[in-house]
RONU-111719 format. One record per residue: residue in one letter; chain; x, y, z negated of N, C-alpha, C, O, CB in turn. Coordinates in steps of 0.02 Angstrom, whole numbers, plus 50000, padded with zeros to 5 digits. Atoms other than C-alpha are relative to their C-alpha. Glycine has a CB too. Example, Ala and Ser with C-alpha at 12.3 -4.5 7.8 and 13.67 -1.06 7.14 Angstrom:
residues 2
res;chain;n_u;n_v;n_w;ca_u;ca_v;ca_w;c_u;c_v;c_w;o_u;o_v;o_w;cb_u;cb_v;cb_w
A;A;50045;49941;50000;50615;49775;49610;50045;50060;50000;50097;50059;49967;49950;50001;49938;
S;A;49958;49941;50003;50684;49947;49643;49961;50055;49963;49986;50110;49955;50020;50023;50071;
//
This chain:
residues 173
res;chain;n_u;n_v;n_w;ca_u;ca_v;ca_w;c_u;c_v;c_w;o_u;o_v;o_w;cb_u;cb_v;cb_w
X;A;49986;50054;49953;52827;52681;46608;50039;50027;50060;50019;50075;50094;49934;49966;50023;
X;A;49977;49975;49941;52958;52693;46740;49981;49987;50070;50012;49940;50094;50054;49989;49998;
X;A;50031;50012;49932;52878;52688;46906;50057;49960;50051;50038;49912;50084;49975;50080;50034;
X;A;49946;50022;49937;53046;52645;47025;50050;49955;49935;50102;49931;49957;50053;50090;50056;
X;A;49963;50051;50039;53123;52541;46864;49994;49929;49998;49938;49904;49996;49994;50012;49946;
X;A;50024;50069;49994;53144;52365;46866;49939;49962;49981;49928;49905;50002;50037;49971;49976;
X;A;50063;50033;50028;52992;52315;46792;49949;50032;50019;49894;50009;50005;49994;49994;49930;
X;A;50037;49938;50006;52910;52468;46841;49922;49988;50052;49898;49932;50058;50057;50069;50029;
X;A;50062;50028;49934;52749;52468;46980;50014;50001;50066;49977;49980;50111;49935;50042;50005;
X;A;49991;50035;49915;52840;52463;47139;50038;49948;50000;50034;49916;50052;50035;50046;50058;
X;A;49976;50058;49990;52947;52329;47101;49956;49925;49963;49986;49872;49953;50071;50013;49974;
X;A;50053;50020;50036;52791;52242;47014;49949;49978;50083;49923;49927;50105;49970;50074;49936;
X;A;50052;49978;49942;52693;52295;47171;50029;49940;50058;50001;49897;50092;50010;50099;50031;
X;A;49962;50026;49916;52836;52232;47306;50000;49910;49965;49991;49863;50004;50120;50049;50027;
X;A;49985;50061;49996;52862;52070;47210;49922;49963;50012;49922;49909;50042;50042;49980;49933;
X;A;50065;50031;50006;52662;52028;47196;49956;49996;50069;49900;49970;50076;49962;50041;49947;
X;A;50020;50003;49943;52638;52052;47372;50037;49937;50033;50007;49891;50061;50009;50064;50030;
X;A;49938;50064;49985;52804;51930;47414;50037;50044;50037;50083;50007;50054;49981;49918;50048;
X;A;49936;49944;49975;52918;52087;47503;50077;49972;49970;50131;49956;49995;49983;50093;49960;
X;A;49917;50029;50008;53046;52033;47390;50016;49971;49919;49991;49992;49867;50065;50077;50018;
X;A;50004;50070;50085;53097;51890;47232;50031;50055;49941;50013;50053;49882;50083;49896;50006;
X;A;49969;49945;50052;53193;52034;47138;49995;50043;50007;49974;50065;50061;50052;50009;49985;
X;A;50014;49947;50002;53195;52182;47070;50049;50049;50034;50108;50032;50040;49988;50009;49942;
X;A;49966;49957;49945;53260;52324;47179;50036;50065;49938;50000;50102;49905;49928;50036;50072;
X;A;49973;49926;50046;53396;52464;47069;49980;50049;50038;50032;50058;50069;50084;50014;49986;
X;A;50001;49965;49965;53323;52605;47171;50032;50050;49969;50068;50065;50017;49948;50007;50022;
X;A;49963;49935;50034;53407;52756;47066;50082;49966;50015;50123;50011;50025;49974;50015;49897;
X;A;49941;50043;49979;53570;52627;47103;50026;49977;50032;50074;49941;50018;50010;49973;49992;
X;A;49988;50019;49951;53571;52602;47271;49988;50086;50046;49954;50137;50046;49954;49930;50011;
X;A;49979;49914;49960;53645;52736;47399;49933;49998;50070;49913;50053;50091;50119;50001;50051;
X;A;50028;50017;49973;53525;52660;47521;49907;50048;50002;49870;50065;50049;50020;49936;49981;
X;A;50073;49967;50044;53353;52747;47414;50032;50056;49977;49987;50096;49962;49962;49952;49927;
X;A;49984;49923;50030;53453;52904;47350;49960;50044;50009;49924;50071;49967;50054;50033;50021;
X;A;49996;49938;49955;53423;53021;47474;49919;50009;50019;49897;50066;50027;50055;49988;50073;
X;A;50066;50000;49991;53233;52972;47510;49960;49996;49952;49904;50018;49965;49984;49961;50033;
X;A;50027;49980;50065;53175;52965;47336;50009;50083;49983;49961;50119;49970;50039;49955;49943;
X;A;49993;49933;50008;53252;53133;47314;49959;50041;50015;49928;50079;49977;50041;50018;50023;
X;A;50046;49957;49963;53160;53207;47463;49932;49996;49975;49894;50044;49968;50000;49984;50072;
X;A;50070;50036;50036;53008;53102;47389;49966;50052;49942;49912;50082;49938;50025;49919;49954;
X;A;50052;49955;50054;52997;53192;47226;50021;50066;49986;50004;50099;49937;49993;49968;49925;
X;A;49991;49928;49992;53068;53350;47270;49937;50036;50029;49912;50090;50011;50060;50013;50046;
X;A;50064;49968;49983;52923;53378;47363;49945;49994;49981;49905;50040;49989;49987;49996;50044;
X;A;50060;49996;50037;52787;53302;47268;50014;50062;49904;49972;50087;49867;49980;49897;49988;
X;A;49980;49934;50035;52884;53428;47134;49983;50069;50021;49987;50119;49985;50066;50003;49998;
X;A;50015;49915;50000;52835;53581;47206;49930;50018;50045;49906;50074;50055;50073;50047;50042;
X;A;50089;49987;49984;52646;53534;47294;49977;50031;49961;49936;50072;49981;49950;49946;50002;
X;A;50061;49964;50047;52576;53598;47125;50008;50048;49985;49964;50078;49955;49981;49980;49944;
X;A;49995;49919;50016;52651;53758;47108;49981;50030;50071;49957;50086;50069;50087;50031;49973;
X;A;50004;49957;49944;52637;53791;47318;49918;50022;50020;49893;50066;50054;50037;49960;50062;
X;A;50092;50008;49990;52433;53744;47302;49973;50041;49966;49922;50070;49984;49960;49933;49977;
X;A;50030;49953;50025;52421;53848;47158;50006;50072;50038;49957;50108;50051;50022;49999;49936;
X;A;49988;49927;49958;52502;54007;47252;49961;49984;50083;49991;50016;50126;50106;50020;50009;
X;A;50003;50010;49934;52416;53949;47421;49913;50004;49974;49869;50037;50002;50044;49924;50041;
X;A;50105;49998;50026;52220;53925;47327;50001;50079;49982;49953;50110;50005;49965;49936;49898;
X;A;49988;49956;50023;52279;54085;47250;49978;50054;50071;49932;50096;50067;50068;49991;49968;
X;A;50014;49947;49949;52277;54184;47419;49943;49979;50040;49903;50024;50052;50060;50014;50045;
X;A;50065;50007;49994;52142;54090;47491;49944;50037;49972;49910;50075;50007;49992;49951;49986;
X;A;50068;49959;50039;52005;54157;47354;50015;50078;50004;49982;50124;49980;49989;49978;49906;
X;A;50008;49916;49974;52075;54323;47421;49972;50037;50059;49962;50096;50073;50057;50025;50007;
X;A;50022;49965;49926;52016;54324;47591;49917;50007;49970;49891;49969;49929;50014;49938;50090;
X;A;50071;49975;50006;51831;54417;47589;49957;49928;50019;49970;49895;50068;49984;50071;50058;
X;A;50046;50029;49975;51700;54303;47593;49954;50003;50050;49928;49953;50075;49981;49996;49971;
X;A;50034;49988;49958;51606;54395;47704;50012;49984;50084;49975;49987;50132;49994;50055;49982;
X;A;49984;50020;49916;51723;54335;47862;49971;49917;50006;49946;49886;50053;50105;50002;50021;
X;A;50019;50098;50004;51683;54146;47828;49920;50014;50007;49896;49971;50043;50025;49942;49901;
X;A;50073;49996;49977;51488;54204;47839;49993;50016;50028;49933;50018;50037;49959;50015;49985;
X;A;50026;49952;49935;51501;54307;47992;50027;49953;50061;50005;49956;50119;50041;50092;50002;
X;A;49993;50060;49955;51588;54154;48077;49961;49929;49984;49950;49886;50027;50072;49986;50000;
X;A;50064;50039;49998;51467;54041;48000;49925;50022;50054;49881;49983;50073;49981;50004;49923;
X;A;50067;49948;49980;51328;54154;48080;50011;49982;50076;49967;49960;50112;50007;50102;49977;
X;A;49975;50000;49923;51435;54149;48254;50011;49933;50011;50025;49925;50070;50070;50043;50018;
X;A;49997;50085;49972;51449;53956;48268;50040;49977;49996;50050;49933;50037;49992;49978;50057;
X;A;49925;50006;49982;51632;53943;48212;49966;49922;49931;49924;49918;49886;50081;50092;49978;
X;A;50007;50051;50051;51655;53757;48132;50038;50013;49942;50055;50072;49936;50019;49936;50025;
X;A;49932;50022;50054;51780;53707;47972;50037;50026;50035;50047;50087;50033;50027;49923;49980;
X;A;49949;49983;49993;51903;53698;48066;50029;50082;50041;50084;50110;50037;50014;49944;50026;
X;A;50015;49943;49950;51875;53850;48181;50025;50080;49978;50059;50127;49999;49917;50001;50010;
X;A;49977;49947;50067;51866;53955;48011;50065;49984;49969;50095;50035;49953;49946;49996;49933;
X;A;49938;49998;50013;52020;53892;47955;50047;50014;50038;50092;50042;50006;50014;49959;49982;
X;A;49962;49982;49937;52120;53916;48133;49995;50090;49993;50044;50126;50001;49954;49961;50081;
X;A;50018;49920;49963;52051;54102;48153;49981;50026;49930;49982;50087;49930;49924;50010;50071;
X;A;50021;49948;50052;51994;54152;47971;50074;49976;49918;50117;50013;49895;49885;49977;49976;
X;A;49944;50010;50054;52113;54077;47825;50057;50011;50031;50079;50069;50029;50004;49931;49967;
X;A;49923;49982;49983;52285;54056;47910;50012;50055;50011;50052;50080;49973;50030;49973;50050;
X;A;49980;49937;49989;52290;54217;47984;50008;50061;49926;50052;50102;49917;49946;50022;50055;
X;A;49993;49969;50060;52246;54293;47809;50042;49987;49945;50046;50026;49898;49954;49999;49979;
X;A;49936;50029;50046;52381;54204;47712;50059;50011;50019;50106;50009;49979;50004;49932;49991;
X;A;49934;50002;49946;52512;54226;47840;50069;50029;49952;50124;50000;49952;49983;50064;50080;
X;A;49963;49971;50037;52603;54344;47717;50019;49962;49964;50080;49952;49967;49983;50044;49975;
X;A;49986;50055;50043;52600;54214;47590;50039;49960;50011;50081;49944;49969;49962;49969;49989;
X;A;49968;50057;49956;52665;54090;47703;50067;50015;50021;50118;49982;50012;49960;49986;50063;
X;A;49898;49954;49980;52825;54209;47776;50035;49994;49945;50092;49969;49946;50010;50102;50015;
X;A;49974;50006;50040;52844;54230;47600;50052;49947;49949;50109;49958;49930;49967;50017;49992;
X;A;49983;50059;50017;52857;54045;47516;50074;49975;50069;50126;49942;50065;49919;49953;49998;
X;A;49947;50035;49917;52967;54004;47696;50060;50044;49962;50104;50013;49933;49970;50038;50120;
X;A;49930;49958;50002;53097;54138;47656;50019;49993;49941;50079;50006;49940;50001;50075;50015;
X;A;50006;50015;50058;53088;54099;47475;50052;49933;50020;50113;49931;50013;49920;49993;49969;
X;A;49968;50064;49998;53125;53915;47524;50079;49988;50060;50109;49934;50063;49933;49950;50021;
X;A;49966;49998;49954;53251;53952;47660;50059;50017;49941;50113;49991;49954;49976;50046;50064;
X;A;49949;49958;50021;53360;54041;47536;50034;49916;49933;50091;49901;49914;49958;50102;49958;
X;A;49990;50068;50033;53347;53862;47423;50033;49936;50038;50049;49884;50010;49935;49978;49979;
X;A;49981;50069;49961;53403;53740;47554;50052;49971;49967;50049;49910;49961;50022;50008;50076;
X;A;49943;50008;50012;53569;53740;47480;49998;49986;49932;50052;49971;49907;50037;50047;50022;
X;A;50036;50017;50079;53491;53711;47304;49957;49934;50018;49903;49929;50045;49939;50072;49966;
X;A;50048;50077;49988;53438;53528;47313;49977;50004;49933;49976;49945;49916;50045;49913;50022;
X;A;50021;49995;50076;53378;53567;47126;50058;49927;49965;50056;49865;49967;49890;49981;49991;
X;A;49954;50047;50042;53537;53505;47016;49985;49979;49946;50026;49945;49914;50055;50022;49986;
X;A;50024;50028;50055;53413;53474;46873;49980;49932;50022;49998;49883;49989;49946;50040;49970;
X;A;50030;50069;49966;53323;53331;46988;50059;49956;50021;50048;49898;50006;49950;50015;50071;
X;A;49946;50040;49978;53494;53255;47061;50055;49993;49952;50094;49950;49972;50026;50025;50060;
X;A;49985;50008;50055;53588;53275;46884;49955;49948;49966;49980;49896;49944;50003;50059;49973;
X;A;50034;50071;50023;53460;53161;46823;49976;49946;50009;49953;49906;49968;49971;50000;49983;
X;A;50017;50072;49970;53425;53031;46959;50094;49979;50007;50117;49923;49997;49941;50003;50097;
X;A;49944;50052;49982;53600;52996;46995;50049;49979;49940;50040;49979;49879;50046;50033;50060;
X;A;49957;50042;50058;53757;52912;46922;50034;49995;50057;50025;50024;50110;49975;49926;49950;
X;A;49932;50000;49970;53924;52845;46982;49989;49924;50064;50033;49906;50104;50072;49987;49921;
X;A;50036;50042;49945;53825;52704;47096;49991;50025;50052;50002;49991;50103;49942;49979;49988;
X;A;50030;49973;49940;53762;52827;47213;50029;50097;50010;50003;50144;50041;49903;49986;49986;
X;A;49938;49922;49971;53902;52998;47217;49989;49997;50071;49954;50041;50096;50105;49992;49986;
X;A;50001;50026;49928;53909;52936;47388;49969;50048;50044;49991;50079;50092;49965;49934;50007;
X;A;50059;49962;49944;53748;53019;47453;49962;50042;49962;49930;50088;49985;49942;49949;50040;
X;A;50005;49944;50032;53710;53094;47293;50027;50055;49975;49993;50084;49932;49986;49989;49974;
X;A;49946;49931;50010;53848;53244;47273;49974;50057;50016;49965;50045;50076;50065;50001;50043;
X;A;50041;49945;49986;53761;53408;47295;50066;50064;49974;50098;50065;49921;49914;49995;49950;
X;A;49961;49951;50056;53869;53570;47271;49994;50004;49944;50044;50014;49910;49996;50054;50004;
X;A;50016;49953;50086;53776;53614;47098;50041;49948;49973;50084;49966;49932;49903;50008;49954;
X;A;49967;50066;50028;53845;53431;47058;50072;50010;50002;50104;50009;49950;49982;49933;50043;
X;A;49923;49989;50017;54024;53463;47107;50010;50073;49965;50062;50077;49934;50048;49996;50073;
X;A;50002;49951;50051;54003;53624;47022;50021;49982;49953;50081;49987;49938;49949;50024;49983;
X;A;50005;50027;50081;53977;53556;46862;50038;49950;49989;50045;49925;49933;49933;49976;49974;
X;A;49928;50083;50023;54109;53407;46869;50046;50058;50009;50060;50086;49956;50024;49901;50074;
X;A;49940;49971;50014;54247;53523;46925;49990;50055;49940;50032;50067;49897;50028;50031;50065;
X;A;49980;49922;50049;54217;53676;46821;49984;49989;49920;49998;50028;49875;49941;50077;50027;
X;A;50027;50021;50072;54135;53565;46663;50055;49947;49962;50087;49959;49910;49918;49958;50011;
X;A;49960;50084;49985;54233;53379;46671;50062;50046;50019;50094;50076;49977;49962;49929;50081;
X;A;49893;49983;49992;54414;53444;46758;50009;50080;49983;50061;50103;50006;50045;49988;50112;
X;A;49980;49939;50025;54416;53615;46693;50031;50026;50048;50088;50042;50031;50036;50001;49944;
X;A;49973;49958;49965;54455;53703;46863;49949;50039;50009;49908;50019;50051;50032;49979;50053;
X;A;50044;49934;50005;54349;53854;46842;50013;50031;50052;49963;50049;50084;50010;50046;49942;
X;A;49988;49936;49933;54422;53963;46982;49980;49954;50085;49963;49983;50137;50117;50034;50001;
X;A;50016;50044;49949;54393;53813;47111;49914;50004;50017;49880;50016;50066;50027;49924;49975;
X;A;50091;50011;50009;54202;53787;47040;49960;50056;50026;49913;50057;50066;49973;49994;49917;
X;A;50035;49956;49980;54171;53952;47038;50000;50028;50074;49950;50043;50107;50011;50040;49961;
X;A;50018;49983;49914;54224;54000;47218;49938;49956;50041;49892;49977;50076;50075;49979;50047;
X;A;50066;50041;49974;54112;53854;47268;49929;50027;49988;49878;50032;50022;49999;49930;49966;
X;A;50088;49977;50027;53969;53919;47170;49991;50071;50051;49943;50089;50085;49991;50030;49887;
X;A;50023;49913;49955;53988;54100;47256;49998;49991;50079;49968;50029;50118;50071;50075;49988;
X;A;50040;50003;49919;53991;54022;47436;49931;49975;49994;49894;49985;50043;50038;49946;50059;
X;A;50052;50027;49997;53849;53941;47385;49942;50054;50001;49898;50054;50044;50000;49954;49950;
X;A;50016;49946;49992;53778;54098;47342;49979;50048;50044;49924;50077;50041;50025;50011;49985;
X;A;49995;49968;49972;53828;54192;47477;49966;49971;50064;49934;50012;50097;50055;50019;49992;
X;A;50029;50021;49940;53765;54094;47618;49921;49983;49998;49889;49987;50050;50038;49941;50022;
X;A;50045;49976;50008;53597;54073;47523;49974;50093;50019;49919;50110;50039;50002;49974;49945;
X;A;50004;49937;49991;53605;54259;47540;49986;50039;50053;49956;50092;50058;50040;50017;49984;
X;A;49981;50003;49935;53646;54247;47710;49930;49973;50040;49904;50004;50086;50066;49950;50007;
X;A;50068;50027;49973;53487;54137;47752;49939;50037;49998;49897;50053;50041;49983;49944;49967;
X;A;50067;49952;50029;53366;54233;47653;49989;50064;50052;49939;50075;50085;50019;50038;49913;
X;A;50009;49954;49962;53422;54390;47740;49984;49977;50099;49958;50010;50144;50068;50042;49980;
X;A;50005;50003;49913;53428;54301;47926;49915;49973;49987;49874;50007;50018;50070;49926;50055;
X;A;50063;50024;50001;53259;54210;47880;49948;50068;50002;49911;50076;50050;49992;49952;49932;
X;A;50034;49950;49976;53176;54380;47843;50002;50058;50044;49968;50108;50031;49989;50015;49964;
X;A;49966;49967;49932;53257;54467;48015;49954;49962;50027;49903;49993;50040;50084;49991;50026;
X;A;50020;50025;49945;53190;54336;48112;49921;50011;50005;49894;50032;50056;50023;49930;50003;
X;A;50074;49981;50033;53004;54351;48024;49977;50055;50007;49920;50063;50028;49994;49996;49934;
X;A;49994;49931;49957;53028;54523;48059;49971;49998;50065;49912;50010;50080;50073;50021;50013;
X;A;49993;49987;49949;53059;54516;48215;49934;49960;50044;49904;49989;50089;50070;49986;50013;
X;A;50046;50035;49958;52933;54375;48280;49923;50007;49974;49874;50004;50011;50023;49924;50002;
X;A;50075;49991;50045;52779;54399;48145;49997;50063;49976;49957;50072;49930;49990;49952;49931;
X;A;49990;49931;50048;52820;54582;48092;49948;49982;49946;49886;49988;49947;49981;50086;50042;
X;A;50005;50006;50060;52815;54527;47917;50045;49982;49962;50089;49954;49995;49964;49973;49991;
X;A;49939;50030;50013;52936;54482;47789;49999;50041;49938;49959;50084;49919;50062;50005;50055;
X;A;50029;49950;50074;52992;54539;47609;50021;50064;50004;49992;50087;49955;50029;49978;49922;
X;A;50011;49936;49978;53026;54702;47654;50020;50044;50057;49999;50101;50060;50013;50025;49960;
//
């Protein structure tokens, strides 16, 4: 069942409330591109960041969460002063990780929501990538594109873990 398709449960949802008499093209309107995108780009990568984030959690000692139980520290108290601080690495890590992606809107997710309705606001380098260097056969064009793309990821990554450095002395190496 398509959830954002005409028939689907938000246009099911919006008409049964009275919001609106028809169905809404959201994948077809430049209007919803760009916020759907963000939408399930990020519910796309909660379940891998929870697994690596539960992951370092069950690493901190148990014994600090009972010695601030003992001292009067609440929930939140233990999470302020006992988890965050012990993940922190984790956290620099995923950041500089994702810093180096900005420029990667994932061309698997925007190759498959868009179409020629919504170029407009959906065009992403990886996208003109793959039209010029696939579709018009200018390879030497595509590819320079692809290697700034590259290079300024490269560029981030390294300033992202300078700055991490410099303010958290931490970072990937």
């Amino acid at each position: 069942m398509q959830i954002l398709g005409p028939y689907g449960l938000i246009n099911n949802w919006l008409k049964g409330v009275g919001l609106t008499s028809k169905s809404i093209a959201f994948f077809g309107n430049n209007a919803f591109f760009r916020s759907l995108t963000v939408v399930s780009a990020g519910w796309k990568e909660v379940g891998w960041n929870a697994i690596i984030y539960i992951a370092a959690i069950t690493g901190i000692n148990p014994q600090l969460y009972e010695a601030a139980k003992i001292d009067g520290a609440t929930k939140m108290q233990q999470a302020i002063n006992i988890t965050i601080p012990s993940i922190t690495g984790t956290i620099v890590l995923l950041f500089i990780l994702r810093i180096g992606a900005i420029l990667d809107a994932g061309f698997d997710q925007i190759f498959n929501m868009y179409s020629y309705a919504v170029y407009e606001k959906g065009d992403i380098l990886s996208t003109l990538v793959y039209r010029l260097g696939l579709e018009s056969q200018q390879y030497s064009f595509a590819t320079a594109v692809g290697l700034f793309n590259s290079v300024v990821a490269l560029i981030l990554v390294l300033g992202g873990n300078f700055i991490t450095r410099k303010t958290m002395d931490k970072g990937l190496w």
